[in-house]
C-alpha positions in Angstrom: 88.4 58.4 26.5 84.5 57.6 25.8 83.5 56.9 22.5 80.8 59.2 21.1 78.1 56.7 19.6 74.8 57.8 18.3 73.7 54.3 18.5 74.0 54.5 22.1 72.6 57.8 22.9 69.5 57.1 21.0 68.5 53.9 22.0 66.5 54.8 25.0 63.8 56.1 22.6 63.7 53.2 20.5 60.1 51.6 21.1 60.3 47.6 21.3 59.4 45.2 18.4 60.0 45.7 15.0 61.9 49.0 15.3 64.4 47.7 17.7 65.0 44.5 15.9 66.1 47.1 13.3 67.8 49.2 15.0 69.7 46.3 16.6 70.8 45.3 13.2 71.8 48.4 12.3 74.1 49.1 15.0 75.7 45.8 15.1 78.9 46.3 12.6 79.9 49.1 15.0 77.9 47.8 18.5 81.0 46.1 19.7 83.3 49.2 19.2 80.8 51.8 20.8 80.5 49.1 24.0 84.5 48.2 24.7 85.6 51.9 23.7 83.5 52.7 26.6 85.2 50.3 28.8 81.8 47.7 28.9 82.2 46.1 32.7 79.2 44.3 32.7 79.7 41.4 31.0 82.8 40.6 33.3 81.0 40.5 35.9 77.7 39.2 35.0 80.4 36.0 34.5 82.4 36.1 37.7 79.0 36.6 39.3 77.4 33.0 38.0 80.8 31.5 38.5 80.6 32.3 42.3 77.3 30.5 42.3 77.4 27.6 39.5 80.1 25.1 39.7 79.6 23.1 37.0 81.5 25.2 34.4 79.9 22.2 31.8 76.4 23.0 32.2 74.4 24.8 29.7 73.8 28.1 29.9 71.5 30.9 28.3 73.2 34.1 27.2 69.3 35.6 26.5 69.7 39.1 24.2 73.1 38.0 23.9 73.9 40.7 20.9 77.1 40.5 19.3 78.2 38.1 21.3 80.7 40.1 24.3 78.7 38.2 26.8 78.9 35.2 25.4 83.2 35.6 25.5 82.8 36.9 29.1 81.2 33.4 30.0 83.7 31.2 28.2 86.7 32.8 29.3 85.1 32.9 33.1 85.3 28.6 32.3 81.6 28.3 30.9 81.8 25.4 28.6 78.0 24.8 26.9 76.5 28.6 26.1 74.0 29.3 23.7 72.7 32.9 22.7 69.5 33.9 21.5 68.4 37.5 20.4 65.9 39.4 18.0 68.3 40.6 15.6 69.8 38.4 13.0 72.8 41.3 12.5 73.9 40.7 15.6 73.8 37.2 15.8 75.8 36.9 12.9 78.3 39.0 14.7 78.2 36.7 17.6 78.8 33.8 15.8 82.0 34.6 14.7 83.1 35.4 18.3 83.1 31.0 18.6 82.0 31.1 22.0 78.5 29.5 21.3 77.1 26.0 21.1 74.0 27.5 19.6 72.5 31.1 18.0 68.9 31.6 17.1 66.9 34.7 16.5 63.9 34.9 18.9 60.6 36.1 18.7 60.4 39.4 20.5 57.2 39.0 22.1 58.0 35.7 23.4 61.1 34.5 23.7 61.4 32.2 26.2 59.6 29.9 24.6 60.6 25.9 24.4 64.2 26.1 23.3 64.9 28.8 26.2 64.0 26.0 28.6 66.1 23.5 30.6 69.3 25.6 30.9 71.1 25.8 34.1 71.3 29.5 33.7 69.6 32.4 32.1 72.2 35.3 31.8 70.5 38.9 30.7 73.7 40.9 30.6 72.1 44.7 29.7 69.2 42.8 28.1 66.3 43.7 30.1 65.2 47.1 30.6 66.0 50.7 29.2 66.9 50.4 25.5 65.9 46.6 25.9 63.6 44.2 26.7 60.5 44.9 29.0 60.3 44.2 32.3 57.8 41.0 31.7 61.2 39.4 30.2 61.9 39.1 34.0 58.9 37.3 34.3 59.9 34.6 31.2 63.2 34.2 32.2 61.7 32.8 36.2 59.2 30.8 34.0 61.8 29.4 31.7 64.2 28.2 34.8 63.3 25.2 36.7 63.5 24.5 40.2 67.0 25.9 41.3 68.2 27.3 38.2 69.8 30.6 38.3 68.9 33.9 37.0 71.9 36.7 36.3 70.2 40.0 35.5 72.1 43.4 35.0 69.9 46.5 35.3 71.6 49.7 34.4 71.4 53.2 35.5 68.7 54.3 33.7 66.7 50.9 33.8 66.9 51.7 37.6 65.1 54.9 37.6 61.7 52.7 37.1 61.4 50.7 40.1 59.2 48.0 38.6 62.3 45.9 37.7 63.9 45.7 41.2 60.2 45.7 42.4 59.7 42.7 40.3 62.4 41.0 41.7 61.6 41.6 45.2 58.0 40.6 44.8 59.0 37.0 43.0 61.1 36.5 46.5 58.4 37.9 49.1 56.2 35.4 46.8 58.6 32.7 47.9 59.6 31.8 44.2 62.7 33.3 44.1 65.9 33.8 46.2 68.3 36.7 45.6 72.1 36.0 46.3 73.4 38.6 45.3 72.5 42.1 44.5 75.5 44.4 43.7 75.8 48.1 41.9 78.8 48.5 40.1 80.6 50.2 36.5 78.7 49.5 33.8 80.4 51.8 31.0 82.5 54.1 33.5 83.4 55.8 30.2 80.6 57.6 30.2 79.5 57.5 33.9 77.0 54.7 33.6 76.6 51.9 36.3 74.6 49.4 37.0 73.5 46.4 38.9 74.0 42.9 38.7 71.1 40.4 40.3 71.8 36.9 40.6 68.6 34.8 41.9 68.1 31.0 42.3 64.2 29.5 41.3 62.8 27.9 44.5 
């Protein structure tokens, strides 16, 4: 049965910044209860998706908006041994922490947070961090930026981050550019409580 959460409805309207570092800390005592009451798929298989794709379960990985930290549990129980998590709210973090699936936590600067520390990973993971309700669609372009040569990129887009086609368009413009591949590109549940799919994108830096 799906979870009524106010949090969740609402945060489509939340405008970016300030407010949604707020609002983020707000929800984050309840975020994890409102997201697995709903049956949250996405972090399962933004996991199982790298894993097809990175081998070496010791390098170090980026969970980026990584929240409370279910991502960051998806990843070390899919064998991920070095993950660290960034986000804009300190509430959340603090959450994730306690999860013990991190190397690293550090609140970000929302209007640039791929900066230094976010480079040199193996993998960038956005699981429900970029789009609708999160981070705009120039995070796509940070994320590429961050990665070097070969480095893989695991975005999920849902639902209603897919109604605006700049985010696949994005995508599909950094590969007709040649600075991308995409390997995979698959819709799927999302929160199937409440209807909601989405899709997950993994793409390797040329």
């Amino acid at each position: 049965m799906a979870r009524e959460s106010a949090y969740l409805d609402n945060i489509y309207s939340v405008d970016g910044g300030e407010e949604m570092r707020r609002y983020y800390d707000d929800w984050a005592k309840s975020y994890d209860a409102d997201l697995v009451d709903n049956d949250y798929r996405t972090p399962g298989r933004c996991a199982e998706a790298l894993a097809r794709h990175l081998g070496d379960k010791s390098a170090p990985l980026l969970d980026f908006a990584c929240g409370t930290g279910i991502s960051g549990v998806a990843l070390h129980e899919a064998g991920f041994a070095h993950i660290d998590g960034t986000d804009i709210s300190q509430g959340m973090l603090d959450v994730a922490r306690e999860k013990k699936a991190y190397r690293d936590l550090w609140v970000c600067d929302p209007d640039n947070p791929f900066d230094n520390r976010a480079k040199g990973y193996a993998a960038i993971v956005a699981v429900g961090a970029i789009g609708a309700g999160a981070a705009p669609v120039t995070a796509l372009d940070g994320a590429l930026a961050a990665l070097d040569s070969g480095g893989l990129l695991v975005v999920s887009l849902n639902d209603h981050t897919l109604e605006d086609p700049a985010f696949e368009a994005r995508l599909r413009d950094a590969q007709k550019a040649g600075s991308i591949t995409i390997l995979e590109d698959a819709h799927g549940p999302h929160l199937p409580a409440i209807g909601l799919g989405a899709k997950v994108y993994v793409v390797r830096r040329t």
